[in-house]
Structure formats: C-alpha cells, structure tokens
C-alpha positions as CSV (number, residue, x, y, z in Angstrom):
1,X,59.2,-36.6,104.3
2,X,58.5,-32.9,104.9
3,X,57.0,-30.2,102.2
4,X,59.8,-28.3,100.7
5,X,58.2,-24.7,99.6
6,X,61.8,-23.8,98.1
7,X,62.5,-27.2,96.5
8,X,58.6,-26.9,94.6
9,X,59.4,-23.1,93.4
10,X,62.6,-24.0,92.1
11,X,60.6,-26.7,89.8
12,X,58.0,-24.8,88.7
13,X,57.1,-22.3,86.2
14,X,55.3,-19.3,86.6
15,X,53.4,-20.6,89.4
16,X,53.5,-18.9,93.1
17,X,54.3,-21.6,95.4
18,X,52.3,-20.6,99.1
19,X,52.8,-23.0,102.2
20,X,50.9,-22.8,105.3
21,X,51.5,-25.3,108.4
22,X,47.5,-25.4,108.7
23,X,44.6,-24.4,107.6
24,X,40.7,-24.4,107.5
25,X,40.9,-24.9,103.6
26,X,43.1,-24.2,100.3
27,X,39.8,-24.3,98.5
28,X,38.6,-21.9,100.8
29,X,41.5,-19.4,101.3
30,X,42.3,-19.1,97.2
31,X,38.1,-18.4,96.9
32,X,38.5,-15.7,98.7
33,X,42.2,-14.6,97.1
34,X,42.2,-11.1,94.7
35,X,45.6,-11.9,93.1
36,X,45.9,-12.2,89.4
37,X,48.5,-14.9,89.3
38,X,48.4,-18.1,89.3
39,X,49.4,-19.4,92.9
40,X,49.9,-23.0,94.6
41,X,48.6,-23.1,97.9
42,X,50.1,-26.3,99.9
43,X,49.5,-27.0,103.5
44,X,50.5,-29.6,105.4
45,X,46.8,-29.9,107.5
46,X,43.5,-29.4,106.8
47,X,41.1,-28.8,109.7
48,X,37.6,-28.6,107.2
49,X,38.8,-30.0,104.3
50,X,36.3,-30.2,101.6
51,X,35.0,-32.5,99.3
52,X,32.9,-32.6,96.3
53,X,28.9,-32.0,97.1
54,X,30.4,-29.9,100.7
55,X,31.2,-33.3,102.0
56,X,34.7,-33.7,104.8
57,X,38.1,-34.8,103.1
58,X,40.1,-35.7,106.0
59,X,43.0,-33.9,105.7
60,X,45.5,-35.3,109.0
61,X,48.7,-33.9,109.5
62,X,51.3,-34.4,107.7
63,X,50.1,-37.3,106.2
64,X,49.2,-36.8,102.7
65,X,49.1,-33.5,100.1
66,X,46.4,-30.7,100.2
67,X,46.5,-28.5,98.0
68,X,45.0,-26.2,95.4
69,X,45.8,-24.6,92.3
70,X,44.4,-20.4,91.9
71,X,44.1,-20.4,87.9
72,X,44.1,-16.9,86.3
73,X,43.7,-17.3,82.8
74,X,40.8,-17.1,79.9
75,X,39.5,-20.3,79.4
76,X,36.2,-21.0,77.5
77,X,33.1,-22.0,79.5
78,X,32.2,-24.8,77.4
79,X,35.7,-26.6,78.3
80,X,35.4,-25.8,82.3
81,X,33.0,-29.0,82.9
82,X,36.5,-31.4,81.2
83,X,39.2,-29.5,84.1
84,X,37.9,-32.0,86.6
85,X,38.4,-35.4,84.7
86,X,41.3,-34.0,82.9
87,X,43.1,-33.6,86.4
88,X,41.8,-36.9,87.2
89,X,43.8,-38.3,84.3
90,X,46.8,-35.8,85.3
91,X,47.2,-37.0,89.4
92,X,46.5,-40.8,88.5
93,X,49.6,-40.8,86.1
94,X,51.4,-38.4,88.6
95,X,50.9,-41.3,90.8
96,X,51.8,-43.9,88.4
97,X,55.1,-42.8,88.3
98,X,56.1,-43.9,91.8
99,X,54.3,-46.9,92.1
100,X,54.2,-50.2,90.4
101,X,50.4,-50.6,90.9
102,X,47.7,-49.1,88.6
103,X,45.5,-46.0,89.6
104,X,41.7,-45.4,88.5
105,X,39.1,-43.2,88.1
106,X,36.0,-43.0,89.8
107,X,33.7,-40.7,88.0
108,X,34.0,-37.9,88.1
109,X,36.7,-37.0,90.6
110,X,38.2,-39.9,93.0
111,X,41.6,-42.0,92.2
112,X,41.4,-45.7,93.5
113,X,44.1,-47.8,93.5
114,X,43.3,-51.5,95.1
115,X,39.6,-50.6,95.0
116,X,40.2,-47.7,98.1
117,X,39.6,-44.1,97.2
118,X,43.4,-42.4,97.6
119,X,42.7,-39.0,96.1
120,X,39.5,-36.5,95.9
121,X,39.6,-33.4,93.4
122,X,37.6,-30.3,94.0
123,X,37.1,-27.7,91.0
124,X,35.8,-24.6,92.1
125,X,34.7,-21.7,89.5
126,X,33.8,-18.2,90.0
127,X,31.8,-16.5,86.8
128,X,30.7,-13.6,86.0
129,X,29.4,-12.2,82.9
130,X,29.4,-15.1,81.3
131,X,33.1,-15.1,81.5
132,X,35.6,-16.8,84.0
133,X,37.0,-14.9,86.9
134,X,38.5,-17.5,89.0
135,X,39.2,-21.0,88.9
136,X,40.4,-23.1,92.0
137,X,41.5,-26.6,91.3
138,X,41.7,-28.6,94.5
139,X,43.8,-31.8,95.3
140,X,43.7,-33.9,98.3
141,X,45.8,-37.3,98.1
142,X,46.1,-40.0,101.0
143,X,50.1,-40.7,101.0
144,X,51.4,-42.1,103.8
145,X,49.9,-44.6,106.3
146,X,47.6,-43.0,108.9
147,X,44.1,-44.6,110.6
148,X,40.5,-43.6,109.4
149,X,37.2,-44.4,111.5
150,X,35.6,-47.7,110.9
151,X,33.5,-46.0,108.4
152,X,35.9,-44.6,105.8
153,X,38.6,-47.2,106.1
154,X,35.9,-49.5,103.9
155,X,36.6,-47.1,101.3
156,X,39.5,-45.0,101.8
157,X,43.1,-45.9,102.0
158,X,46.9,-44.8,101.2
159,X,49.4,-44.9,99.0
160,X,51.9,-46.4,101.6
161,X,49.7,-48.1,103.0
162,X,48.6,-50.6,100.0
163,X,51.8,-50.5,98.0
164,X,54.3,-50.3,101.3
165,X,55.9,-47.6,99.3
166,X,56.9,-44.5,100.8
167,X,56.8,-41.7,98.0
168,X,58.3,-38.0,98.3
169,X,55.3,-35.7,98.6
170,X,57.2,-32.6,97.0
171,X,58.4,-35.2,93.8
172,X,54.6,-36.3,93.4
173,X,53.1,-32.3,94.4
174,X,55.9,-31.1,91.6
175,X,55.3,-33.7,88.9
176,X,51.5,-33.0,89.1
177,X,51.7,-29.3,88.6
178,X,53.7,-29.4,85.5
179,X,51.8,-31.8,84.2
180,X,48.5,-30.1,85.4
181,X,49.9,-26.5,83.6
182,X,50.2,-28.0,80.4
183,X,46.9,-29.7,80.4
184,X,45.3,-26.7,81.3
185,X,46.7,-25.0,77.8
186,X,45.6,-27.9,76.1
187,X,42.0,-29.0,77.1
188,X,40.5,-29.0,73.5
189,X,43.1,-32.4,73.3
190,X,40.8,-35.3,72.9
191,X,42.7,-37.8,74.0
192,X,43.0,-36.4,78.0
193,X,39.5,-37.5,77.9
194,X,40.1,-40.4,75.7
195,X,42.2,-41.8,78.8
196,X,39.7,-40.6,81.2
197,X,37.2,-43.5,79.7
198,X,39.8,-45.7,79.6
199,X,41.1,-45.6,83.5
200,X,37.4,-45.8,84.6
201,X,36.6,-48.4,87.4
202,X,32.8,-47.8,86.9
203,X,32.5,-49.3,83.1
204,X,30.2,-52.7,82.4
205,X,29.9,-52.8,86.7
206,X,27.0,-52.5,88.6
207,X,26.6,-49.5,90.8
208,X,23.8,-47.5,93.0
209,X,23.3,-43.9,91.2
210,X,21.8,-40.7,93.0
211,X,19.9,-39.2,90.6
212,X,17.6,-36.0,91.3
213,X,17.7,-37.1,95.2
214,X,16.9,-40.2,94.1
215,X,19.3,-44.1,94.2
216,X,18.8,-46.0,91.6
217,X,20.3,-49.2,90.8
218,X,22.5,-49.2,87.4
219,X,24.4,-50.3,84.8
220,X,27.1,-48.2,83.8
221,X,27.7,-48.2,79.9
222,X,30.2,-45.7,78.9
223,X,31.7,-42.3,79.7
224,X,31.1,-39.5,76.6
225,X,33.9,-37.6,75.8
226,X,32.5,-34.8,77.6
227,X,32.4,-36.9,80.9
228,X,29.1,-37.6,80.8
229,X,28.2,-40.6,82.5
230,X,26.2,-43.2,80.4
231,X,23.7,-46.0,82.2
232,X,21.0,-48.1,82.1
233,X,18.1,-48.0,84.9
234,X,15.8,-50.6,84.1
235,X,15.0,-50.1,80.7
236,X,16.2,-46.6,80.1
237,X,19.0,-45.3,79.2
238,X,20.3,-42.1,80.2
239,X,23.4,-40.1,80.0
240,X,23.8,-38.1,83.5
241,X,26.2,-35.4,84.2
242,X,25.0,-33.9,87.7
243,X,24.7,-37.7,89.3
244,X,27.0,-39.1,92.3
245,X,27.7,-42.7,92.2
246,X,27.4,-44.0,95.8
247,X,28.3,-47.7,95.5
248,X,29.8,-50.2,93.7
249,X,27.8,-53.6,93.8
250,X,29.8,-55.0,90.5
C-alpha cells in the first residue's frame, strides 16, 4: 500500500504534508528546516535512520512509516520532557485501532506488541534563550513484513508480521497526526500520562538498567507522572530520568 501525499493533506489541518522517495533522515532534514510552519515530513526510505542515544532505526523501503513532525509553536520548557511519552500513548492507540492485539510502552520511547519492539520515537529540541525554537517529533513504525539480521529480529518485529494484518500506512500516518496535534495543545492533561503508566511493559519486571555508563540489575516500581522511571537496585531506590533500559529479564 503506497504513501498517498494528497490523500494525508486532504485529512489534515494546518499541517504541511512533504514526501520524499528517500532520504538520509526526517529527523535530520526538518533540523536543519528555517520554515515557521508546522510541516510533516514522510518518506518512504531511510538510509541513516536514527534512533534514540544516535543509535540505527532500520528504515527499508517501503516497508513501514518514517516520519517526523516540524512543531512551530510556544510551548513551555517544563512540559517538553512529557512530548515523548505522550506520543508514545498517541501512536500505540493509533495502532490500536487496526489491530485486535494490544500495544505497549517501553520506557520511554518504544511500542511492543507480542513482546517485539514495532515503533521507536525520536524528539528532537532546538532552544535558545531559554525558550523553544524548534521541535522535531520523529516516528518510525515497522508495518509490513520485511527480514532483520539475526540480531534485531530477537527484538524487533511488524505489525503484519505478528498480527498477519495488513494495515493502510496513510490511514495509520493520518490518524496519528490528528491525534498527535491535539495532544500537543493539551500536554498539561494528566491523564496522557496517566495512560503512559498504565500501558507500561516494564512495571513489577525485572530488567538490566544503564545508569551513569553503568548496568545494573533492577526492579522497576513505577513510572511518576512526569515519566520518571522508578526502581530498586539492591537496596536503593531511585527514580531515573536520563537511564536506558537494555533488557528485560522479567
């Protein structure tokens, strides 16, 4: 099912839809971007996709949705660290609405579905003078079937691929913007991160934390309301919001 530019621009609001074929990066590109509007940048290839902490999203052709939202608007610093988790709870409802199985969270920034990572988010901000002067909002989701490397196919997967369900990319890319605009005028509502905590796949399991270039072995407790990530290491307790969970041991 092919990318539709017209078919998106019809359905959204106030939004620039941009396609390109192929590209290093929509992260990238919009970085670099001096327009004052808000614009969707879609492409149907990535050749350096980017993760969160610089790492590679494998971005294969034609096989899932890259994109990334250029926000132009005044939004206070003190809400900027809820934008990732807040799309988090925005794309794994998006998804919900095409499939019968239930997505979930990975703090901070990965849908699973079936226990296989299926969508990384990357939010990008650009300050200065303690004011906002860009904000890039980048989506990569895994949607139809395609192979990874031994390596990342013990984590990664598609939609298609564990649901044998073969969605419309411009339904899903359409239904997440709208939902992602009006979430983006409302991120002082509590209960976006209310169902951030409650779609977690990380809560009561046991996991291996990276903590000031350090693993640790953990429990993980909770998730604050300000996406803070809550655990126990031995006998502390500590509530860590610069961490990177690197494994599951449940």
């Amino acid at each position: 099912m092919n990318i539709n530019k017209e078919i998106i621009q019809l359905n959204l609001s106030n939004i620039k839809v941009e396609y390109l074929e192929t590209c290093s990066s929509t992260n990238k590109i919009l970085k670099n971007s001096t327009d004052k509007i808000d614009i969707l940048l879609i492409t149907n290839e990535q050749t350096s996709g980017v993760g969160r902490l610089n790492r590679n999203f494998v971005s294969n052709k034609g096989k899932g949705i890259y994109m990334s939202l250029l926000v132009n608007k005044e939004i206070d610093l003190k809400l900027i660290s809820k934008i990732t988790p807040i799309t988090a709870v925005v794309v794994s409802n998006s998804i919900n609405e095409f499939i019968d199985e239930p997505t979930y969270i990975k703090w901070v920034n990965d849908i699973y579905l079936k226990n296989k990572k299926i969508c990384g988010i990357l939010v990008e901000s650009v300050i200065n003078n303690n004011k906002l002067d860009k904000l890039i909002i980048g989506i990569g989701i895994n949607v139809y079937k395609q192979k990874f490397d031994e390596e990342l196919s013990l984590k990664a997967s598609t939609i298609e691929d564990l649901t044998n369900t073969k969605i419309s990319r411009n339904e899903l890319i359409i239904s997440i913007m709208n939902k992602l605009k009006y979430a983006l005028d409302h991120l002082d509502d509590i209960s976006y991160m209310q169902e951030y905590v409650s779609k977690s796949n990380l809560i009561n399991k046991e996991v291996v934390v990276n903590y000031n270039e350090k693993d640790y072995n953990a429990k993980v407790l909770d998730i604050t309301l300000d996406g803070e990530l809550v655990v126990q290491i031995n006998n502390e307790i500590l509530s860590l919001n610069t961490a990177e969970v690197t494994k599951i041991t449940f």
